[in-house]
VEXMI-541063 format. One record per residue: y negated, x, z of N, C-alpha, C in turn; residue number from 1. Coordinates in Angstrom, 1 decimal. Layout:
residues N
+--------+--------+--------+--------+--------+--------+--------+--------+--------+------+
|    nyy |    nxx |    nzz |   cayy |   caxx |   cazz |    cyy |    cxx |    czz | vovo |
+--------+--------+--------+--------+--------+--------+--------+--------+--------+------+
|      Y |      X |      Z |      Y |      X |      Z |      Y |      X |      Z |  NUM |
...
+--------+--------+--------+--------+--------+--------+--------+--------+--------+------+
***
This chain:
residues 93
+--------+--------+--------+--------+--------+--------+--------+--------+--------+------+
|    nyy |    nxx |    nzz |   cayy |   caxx |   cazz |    cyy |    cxx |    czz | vovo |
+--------+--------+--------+--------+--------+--------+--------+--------+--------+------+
|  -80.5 |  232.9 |  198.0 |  -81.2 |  232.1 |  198.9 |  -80.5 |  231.9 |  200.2 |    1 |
|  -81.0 |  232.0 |  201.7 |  -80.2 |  232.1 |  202.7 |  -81.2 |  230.7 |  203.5 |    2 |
|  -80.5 |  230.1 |  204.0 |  -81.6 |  229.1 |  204.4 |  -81.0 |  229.2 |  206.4 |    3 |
|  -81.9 |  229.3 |  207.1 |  -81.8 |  229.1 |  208.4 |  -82.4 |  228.2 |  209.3 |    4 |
|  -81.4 |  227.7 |  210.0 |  -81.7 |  226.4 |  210.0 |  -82.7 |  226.3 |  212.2 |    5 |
|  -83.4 |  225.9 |  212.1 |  -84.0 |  226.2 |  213.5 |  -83.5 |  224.6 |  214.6 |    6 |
|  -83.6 |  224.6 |  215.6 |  -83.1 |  223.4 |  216.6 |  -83.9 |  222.2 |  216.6 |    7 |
|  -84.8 |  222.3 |  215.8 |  -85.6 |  220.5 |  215.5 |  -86.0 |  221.0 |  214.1 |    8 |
|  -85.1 |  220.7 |  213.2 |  -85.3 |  221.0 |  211.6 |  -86.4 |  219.6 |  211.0 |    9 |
|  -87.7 |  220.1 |  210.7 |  -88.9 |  219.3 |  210.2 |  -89.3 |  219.6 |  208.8 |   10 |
|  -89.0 |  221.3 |  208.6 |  -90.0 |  221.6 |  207.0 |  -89.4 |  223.4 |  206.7 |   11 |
|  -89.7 |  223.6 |  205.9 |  -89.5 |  225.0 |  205.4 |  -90.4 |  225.5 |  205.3 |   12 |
|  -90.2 |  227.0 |  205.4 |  -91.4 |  228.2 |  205.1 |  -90.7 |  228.8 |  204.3 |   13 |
|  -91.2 |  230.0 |  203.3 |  -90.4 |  231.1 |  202.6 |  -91.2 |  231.9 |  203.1 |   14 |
|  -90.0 |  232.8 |  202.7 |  -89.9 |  234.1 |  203.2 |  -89.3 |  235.5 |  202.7 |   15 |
|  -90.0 |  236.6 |  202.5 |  -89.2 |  237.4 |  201.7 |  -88.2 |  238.0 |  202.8 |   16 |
|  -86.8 |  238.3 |  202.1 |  -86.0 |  238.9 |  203.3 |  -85.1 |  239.9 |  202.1 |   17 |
|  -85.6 |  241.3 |  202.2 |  -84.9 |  242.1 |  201.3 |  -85.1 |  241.8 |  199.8 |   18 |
|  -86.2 |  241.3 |  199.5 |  -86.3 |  241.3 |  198.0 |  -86.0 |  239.6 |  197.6 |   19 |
|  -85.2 |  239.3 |  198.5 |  -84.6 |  238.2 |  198.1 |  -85.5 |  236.8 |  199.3 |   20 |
|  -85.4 |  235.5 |  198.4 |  -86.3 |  234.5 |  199.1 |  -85.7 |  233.6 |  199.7 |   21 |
|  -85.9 |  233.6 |  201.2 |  -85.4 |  233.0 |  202.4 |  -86.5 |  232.3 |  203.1 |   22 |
|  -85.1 |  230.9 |  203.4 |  -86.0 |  229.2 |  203.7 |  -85.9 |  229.2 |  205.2 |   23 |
|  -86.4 |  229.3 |  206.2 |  -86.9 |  228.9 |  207.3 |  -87.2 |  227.7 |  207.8 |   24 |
|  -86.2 |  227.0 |  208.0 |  -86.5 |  225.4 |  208.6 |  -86.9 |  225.0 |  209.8 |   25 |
|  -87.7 |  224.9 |  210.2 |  -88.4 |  224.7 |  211.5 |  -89.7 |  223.7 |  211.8 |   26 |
|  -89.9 |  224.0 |  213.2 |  -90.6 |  222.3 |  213.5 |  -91.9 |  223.1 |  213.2 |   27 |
|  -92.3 |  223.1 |  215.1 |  -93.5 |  223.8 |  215.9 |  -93.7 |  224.9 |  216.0 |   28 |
|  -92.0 |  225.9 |  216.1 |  -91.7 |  226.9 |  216.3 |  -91.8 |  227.7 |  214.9 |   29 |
|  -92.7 |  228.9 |  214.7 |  -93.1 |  229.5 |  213.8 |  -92.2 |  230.9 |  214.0 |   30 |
|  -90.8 |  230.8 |  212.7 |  -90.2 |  231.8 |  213.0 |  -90.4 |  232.6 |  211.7 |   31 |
|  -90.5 |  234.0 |  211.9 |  -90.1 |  235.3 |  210.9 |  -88.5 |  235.5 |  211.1 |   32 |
|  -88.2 |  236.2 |  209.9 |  -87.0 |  236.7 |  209.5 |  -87.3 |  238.2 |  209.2 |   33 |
|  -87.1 |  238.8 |  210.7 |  -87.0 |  240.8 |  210.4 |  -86.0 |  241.1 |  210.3 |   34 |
|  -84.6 |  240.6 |  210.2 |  -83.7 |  242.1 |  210.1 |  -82.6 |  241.4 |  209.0 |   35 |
|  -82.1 |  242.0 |  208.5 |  -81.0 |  241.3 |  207.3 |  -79.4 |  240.6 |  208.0 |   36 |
|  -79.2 |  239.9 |  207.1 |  -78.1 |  239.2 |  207.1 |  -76.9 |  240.1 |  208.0 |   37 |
|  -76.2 |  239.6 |  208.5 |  -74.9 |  240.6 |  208.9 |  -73.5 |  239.2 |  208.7 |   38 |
|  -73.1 |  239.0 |  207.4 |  -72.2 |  237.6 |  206.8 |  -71.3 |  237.5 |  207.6 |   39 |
|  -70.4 |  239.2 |  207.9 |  -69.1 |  238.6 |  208.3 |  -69.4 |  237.9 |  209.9 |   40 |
|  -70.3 |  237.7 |  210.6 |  -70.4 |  237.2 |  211.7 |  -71.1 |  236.0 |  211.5 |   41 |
|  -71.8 |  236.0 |  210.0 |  -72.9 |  234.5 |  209.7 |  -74.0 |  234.4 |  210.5 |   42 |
|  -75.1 |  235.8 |  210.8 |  -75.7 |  235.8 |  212.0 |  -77.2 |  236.6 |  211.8 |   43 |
|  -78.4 |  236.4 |  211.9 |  -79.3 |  237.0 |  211.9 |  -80.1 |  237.3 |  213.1 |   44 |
|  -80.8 |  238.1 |  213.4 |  -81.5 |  238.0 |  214.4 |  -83.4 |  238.0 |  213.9 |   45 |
|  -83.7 |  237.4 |  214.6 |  -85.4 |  236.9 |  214.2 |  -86.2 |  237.0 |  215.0 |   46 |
|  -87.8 |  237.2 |  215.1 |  -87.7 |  236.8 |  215.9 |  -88.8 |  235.6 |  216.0 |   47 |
|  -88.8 |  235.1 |  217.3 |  -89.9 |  233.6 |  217.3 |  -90.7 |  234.2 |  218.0 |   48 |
|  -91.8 |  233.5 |  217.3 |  -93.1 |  233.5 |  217.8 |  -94.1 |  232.3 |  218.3 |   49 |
|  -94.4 |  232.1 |  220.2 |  -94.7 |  231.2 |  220.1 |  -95.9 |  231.0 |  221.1 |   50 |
|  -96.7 |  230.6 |  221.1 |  -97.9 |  231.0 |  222.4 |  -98.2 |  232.2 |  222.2 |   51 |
|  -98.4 |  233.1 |  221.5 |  -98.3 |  234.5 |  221.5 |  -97.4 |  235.6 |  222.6 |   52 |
|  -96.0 |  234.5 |  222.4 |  -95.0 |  235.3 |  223.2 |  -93.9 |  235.3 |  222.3 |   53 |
|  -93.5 |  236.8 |  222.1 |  -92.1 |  236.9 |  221.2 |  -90.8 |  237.3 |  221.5 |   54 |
|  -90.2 |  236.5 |  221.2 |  -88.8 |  236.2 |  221.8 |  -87.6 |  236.8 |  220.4 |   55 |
|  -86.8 |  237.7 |  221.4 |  -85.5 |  237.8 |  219.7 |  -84.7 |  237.0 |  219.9 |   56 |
|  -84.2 |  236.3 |  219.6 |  -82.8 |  235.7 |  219.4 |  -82.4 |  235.6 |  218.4 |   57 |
|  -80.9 |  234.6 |  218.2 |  -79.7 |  234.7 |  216.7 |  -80.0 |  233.2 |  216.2 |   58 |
|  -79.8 |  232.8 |  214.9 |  -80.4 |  231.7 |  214.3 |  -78.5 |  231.3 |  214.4 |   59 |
|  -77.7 |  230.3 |  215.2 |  -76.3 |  230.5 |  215.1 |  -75.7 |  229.7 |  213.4 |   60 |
|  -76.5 |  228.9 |  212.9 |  -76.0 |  228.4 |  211.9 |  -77.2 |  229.2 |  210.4 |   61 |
|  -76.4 |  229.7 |  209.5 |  -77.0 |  230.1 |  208.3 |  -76.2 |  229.5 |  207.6 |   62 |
|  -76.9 |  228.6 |  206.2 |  -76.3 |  228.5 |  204.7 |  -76.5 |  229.5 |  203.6 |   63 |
|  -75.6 |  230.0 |  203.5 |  -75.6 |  231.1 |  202.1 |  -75.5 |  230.7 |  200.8 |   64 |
|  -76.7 |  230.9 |  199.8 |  -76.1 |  231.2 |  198.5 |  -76.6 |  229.2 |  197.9 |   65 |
|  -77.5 |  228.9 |  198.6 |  -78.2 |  227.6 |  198.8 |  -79.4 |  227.9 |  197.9 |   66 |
|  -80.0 |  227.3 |  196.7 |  -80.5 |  227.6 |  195.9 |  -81.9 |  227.3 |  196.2 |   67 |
|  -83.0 |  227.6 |  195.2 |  -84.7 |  227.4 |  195.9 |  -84.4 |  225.7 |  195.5 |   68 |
|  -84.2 |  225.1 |  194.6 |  -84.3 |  223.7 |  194.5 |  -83.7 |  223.1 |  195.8 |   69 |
|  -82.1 |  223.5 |  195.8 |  -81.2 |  223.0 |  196.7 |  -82.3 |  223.1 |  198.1 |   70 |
|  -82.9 |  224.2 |  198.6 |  -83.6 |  224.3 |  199.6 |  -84.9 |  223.4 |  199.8 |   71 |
|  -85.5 |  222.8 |  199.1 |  -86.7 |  222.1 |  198.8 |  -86.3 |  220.9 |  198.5 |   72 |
|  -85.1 |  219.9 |  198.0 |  -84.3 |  219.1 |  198.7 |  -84.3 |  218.7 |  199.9 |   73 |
|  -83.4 |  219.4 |  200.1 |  -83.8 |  219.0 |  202.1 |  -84.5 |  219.6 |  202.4 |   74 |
|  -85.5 |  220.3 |  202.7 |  -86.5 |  220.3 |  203.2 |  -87.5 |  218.4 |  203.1 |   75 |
|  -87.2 |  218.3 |  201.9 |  -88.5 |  216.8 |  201.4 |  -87.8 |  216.0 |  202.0 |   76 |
|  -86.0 |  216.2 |  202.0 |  -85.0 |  214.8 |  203.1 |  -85.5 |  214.5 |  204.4 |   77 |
|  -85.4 |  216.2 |  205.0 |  -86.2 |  215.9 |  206.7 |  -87.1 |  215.7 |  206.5 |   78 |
|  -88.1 |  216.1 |  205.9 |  -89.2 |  215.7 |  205.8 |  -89.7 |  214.3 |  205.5 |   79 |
|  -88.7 |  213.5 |  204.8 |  -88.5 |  212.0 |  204.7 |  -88.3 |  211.3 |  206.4 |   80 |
|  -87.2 |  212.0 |  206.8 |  -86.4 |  211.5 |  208.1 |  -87.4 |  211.4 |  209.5 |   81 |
|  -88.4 |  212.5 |  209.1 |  -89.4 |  212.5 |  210.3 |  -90.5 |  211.8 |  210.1 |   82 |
|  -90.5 |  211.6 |  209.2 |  -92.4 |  210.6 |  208.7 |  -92.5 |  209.4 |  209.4 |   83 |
|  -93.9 |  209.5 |  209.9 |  -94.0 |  208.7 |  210.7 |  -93.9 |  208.8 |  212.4 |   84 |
|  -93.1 |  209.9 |  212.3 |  -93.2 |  210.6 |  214.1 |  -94.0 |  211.9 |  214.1 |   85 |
|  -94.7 |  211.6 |  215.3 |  -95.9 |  212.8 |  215.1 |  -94.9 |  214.2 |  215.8 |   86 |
|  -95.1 |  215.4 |  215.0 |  -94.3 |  216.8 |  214.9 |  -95.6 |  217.4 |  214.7 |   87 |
|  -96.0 |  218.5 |  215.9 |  -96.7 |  219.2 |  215.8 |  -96.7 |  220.4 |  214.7 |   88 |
|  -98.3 |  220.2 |  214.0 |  -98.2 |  221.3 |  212.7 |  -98.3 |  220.1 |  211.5 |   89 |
|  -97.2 |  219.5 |  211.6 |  -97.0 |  218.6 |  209.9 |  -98.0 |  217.3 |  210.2 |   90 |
|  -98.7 |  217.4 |  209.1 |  -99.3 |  215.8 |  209.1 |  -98.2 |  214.8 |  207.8 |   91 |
|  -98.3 |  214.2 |  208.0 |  -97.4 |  213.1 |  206.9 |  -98.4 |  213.2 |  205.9 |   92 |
|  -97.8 |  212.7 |  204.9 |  -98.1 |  212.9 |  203.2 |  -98.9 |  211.1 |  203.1 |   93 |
+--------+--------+--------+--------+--------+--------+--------+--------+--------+------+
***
């Protein structure tokens, strides 16, 4: 499990990345994961998609080796942390 973390962390997406299933934490900003891991630098490149404009950039912080529960955990924590403030996309539970 690789979980990448986006700059207003609200909820998770999965994602297949090489066979293997990767958590996407993000708000408004709807990111894919195309190219694989590269560890010894801790670094991916992705790209975002937003207005129907796509941008590559590096995701600077990855957790490695973070399990599907461990991932769905926090995810439901921020997801706790934000409830109640309106975040485009998520309605509260």
């Amino acid at each position: 499990m690789v979980v990448l973390e986006g700059i207003s962390v609200a909820h998770a997406d999965e994602y297949a990345l090489d066979g293997r299933k990767c958590a996407c934490i993000h708000s408004h900003l709807h990111i894919r994961v195309m190219a694989g891991i590269n560890t010894a630098q801790q670094r991916t490149t992705t790209w975002m998609q937003r207005e129907k404009r796509r941008e590559c950039w590096d995701v600077d912080r990855i957790m490695i080796s973070m399990s599907h529960e461990e991932a769905k955990e926090k995810r439901d924590e921020e997801a706790r942390v934000i409830q109640g403030k309106h975040t485009p996309g998520i309605l509260p539970e």
